[in-house]
PDB file of N, CA, C and O in Angstrom:
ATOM      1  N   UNK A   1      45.439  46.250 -26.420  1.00  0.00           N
ATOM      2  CA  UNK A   1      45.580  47.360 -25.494  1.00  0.00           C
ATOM      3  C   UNK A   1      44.624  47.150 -24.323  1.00  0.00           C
ATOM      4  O   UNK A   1      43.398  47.162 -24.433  1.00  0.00           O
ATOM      5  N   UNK A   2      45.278  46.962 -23.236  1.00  0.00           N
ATOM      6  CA  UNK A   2      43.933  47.443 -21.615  1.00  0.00           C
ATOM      7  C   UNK A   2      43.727  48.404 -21.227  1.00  0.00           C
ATOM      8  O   UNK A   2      44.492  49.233 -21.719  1.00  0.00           O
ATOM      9  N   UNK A   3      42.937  48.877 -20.432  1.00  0.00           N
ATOM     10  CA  UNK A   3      42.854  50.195 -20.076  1.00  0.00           C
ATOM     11  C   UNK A   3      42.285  49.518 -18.668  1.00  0.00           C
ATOM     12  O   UNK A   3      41.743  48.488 -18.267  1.00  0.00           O
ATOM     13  N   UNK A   4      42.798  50.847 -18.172  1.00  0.00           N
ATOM     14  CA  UNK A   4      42.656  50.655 -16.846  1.00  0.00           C
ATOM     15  C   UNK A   4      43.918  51.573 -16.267  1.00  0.00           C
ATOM     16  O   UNK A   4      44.941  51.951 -16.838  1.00  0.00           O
ATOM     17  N   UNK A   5      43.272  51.858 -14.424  1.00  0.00           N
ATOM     18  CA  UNK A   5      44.110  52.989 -14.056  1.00  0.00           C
ATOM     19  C   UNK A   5      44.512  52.395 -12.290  1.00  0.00           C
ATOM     20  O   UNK A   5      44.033  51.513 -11.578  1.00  0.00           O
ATOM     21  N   UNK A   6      45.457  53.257 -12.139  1.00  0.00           N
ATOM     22  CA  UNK A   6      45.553  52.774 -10.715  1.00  0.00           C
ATOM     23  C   UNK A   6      45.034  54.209  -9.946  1.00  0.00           C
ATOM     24  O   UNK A   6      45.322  55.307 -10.421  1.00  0.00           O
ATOM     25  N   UNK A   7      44.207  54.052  -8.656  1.00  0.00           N
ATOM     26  CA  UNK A   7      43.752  55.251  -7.850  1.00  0.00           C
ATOM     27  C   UNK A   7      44.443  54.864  -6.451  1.00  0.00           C
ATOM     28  O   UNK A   7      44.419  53.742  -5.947  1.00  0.00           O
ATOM     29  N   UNK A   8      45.240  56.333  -5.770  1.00  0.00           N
ATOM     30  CA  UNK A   8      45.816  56.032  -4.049  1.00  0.00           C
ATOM     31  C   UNK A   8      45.060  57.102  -3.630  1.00  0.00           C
ATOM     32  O   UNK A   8      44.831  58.007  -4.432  1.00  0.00           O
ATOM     33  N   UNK A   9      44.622  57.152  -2.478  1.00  0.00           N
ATOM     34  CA  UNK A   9      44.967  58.715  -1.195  1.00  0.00           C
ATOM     35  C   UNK A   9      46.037  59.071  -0.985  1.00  0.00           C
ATOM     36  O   UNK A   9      46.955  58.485  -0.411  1.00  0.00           O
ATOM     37  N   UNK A  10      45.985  60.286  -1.541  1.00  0.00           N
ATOM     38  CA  UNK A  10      47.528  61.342  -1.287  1.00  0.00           C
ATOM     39  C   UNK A  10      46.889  61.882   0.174  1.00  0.00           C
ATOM     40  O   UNK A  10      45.916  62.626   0.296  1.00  0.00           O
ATOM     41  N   UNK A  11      47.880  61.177   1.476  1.00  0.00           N
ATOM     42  CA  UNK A  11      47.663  62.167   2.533  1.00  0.00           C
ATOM     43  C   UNK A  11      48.478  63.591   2.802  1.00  0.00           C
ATOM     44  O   UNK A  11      48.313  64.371   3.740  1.00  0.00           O
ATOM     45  N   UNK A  12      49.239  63.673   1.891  1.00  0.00           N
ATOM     46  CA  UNK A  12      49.492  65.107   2.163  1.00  0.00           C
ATOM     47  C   UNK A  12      48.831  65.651   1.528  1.00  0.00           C
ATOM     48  O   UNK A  12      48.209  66.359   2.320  1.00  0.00           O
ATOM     49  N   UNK A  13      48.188  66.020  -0.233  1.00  0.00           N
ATOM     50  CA  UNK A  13      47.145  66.703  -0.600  1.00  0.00           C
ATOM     51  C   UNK A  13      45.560  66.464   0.584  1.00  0.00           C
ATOM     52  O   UNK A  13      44.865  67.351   1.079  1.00  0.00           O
ATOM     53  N   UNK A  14      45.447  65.230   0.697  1.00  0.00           N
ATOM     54  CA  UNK A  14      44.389  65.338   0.969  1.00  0.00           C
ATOM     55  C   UNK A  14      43.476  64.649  -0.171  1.00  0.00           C
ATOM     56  O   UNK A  14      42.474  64.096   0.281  1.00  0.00           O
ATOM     57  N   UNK A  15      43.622  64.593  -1.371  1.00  0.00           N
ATOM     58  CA  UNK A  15      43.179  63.819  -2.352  1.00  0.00           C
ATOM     59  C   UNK A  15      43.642  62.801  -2.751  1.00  0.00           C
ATOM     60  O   UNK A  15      44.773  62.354  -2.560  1.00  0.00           O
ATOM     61  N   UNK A  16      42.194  62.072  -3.738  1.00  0.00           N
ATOM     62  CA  UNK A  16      42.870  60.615  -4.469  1.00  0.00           C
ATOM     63  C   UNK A  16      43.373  61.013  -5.700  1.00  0.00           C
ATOM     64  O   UNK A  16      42.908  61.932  -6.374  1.00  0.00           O
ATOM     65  N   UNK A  17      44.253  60.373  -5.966  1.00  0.00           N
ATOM     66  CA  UNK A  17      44.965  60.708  -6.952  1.00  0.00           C
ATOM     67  C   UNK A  17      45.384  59.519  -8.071  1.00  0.00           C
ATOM     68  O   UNK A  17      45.980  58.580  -7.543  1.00  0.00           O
ATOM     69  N   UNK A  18      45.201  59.408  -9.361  1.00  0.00           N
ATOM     70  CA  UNK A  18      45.024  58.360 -10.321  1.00  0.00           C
ATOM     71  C   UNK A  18      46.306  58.665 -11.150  1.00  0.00           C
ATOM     72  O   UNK A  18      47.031  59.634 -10.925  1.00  0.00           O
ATOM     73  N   UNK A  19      46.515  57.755 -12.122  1.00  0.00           N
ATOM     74  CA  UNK A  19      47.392  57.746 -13.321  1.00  0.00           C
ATOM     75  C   UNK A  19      46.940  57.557 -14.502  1.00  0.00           C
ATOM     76  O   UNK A  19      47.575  56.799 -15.236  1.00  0.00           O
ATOM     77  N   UNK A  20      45.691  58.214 -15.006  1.00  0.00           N
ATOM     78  CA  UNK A  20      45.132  58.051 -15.976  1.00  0.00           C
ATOM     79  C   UNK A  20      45.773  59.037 -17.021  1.00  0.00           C
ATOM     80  O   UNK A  20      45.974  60.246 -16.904  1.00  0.00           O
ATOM     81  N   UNK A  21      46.162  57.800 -18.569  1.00  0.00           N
ATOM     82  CA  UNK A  21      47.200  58.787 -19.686  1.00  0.00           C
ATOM     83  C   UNK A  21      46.429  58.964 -20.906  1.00  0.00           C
ATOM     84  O   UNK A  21      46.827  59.630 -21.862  1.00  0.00           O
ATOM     85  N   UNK A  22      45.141  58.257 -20.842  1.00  0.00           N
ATOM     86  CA  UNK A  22      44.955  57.473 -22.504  1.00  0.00           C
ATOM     87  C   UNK A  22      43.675  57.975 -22.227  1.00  0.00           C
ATOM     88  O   UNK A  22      43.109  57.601 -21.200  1.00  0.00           O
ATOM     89  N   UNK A  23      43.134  58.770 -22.997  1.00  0.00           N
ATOM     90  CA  UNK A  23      41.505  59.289 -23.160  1.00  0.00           C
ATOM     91  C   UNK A  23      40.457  57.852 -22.997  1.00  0.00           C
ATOM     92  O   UNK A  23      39.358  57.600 -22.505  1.00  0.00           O
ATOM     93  N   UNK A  24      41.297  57.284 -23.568  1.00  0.00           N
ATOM     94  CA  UNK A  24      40.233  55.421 -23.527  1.00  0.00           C
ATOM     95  C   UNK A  24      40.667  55.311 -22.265  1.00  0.00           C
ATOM     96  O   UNK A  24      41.356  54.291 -22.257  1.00  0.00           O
ATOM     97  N   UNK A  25      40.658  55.684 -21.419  1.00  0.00           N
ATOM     98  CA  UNK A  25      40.706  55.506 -19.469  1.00  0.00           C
ATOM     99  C   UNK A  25      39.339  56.156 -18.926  1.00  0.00           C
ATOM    100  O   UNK A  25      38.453  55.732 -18.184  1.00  0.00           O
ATOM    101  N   UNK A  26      39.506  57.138 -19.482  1.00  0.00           N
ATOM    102  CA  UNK A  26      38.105  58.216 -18.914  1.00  0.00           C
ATOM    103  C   UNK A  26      36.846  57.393 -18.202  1.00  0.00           C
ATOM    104  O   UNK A  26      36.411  57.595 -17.068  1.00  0.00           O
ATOM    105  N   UNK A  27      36.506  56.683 -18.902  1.00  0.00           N
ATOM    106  CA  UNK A  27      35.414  56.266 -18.773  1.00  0.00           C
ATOM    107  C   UNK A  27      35.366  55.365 -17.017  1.00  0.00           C
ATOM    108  O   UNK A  27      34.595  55.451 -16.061  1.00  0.00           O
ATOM    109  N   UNK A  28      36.654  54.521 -17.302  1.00  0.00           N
ATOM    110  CA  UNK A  28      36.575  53.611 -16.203  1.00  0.00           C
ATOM    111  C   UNK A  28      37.104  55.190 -14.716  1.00  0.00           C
ATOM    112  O   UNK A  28      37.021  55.464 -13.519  1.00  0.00           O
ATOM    113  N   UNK A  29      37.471  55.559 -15.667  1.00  0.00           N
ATOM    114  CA  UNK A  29      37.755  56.700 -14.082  1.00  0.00           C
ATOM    115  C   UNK A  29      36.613  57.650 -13.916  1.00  0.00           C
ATOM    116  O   UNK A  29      36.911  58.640 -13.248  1.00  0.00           O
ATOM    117  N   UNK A  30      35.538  57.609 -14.296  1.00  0.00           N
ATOM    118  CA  UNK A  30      34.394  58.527 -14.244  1.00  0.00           C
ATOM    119  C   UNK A  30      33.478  57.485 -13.146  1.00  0.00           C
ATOM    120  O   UNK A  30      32.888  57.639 -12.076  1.00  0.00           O
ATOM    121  N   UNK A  31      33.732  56.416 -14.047  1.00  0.00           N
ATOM    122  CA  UNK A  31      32.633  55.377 -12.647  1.00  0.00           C
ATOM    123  C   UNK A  31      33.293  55.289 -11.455  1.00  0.00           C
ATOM    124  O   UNK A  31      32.651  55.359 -10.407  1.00  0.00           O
ATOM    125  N   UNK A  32      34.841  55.102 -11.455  1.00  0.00           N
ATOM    126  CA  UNK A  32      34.906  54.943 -10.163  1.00  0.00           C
ATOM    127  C   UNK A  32      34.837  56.235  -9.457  1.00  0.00           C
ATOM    128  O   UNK A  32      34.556  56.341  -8.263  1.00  0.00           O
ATOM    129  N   UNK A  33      35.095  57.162 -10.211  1.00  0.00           N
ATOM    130  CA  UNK A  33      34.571  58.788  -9.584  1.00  0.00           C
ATOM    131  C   UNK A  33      33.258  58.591  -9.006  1.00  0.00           C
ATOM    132  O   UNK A  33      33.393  58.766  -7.795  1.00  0.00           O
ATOM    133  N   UNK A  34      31.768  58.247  -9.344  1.00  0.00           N
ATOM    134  CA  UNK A  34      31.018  58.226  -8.773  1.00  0.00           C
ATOM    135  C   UNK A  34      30.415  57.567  -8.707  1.00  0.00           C
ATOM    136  O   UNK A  34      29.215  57.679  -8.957  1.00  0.00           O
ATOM    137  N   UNK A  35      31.161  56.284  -8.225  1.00  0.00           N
ATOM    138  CA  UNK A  35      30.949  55.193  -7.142  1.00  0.00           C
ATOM    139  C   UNK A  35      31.646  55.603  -5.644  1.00  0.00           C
ATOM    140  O   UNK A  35      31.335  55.088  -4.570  1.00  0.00           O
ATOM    141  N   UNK A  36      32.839  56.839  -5.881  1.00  0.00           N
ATOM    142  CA  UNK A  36      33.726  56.808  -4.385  1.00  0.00           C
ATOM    143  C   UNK A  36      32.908  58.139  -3.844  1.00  0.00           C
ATOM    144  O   UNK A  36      33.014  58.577  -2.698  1.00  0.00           O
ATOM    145  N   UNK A  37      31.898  58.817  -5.095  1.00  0.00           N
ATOM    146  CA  UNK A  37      30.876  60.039  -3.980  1.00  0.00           C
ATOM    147  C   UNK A  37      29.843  59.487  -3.766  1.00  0.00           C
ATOM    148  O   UNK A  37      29.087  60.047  -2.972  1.00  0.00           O
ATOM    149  N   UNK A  38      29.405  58.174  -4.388  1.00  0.00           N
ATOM    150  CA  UNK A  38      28.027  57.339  -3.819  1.00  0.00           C
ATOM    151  C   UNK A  38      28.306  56.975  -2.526  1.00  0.00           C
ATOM    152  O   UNK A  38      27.479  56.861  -1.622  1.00  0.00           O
ATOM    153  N   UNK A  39      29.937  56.726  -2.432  1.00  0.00           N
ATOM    154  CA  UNK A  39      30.173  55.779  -0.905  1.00  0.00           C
ATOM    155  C   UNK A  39      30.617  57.244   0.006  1.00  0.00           C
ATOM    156  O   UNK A  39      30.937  57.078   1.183  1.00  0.00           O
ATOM    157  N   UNK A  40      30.623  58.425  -0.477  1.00  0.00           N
ATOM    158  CA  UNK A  40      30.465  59.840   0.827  1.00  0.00           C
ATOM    159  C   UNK A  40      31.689  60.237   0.594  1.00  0.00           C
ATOM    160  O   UNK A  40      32.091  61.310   1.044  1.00  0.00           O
ATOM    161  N   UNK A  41      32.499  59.387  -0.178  1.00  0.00           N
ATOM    162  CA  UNK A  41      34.088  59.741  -0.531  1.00  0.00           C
ATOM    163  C   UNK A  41      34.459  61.251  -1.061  1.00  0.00           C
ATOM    164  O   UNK A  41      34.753  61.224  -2.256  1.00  0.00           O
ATOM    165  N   UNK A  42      34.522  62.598  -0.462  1.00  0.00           N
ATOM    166  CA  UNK A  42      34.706  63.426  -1.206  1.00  0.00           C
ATOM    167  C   UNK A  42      36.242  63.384  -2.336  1.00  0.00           C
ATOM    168  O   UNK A  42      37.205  62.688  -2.016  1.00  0.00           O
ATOM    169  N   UNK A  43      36.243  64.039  -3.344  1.00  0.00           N
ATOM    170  CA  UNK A  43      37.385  63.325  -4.072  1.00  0.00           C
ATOM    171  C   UNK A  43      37.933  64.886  -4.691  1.00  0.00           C
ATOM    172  O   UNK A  43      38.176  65.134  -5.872  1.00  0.00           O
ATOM    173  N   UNK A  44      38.049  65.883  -3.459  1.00  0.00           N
ATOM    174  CA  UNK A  44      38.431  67.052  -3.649  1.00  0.00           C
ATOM    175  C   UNK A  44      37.853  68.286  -4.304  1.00  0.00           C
ATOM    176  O   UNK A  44      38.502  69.332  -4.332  1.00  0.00           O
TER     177      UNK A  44
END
């Protein structure tokens, strides 16, 4: 099994938006969560 997720900018929300399904994702989507507010990225 891999894990791993894909993240876009929704320009009509205004947010990034991921496809994370599998609780074993969390993790890799938490770092890149705050790695994209280290870089000023608000993420809604």
């Amino acid at each position: 099994m891999t894990k791993g997720f894909d993240a876009h900018y929704n320009p009509i929300s205004g947010r990034v938006q991921n496809n994370v399904r599998y609780q074993g994702e969390m993790p890799a989507l938490y770092a890149f969560n705050k790695w994209m507010v280290g870089k000023g990225i608000s993420l809604g």
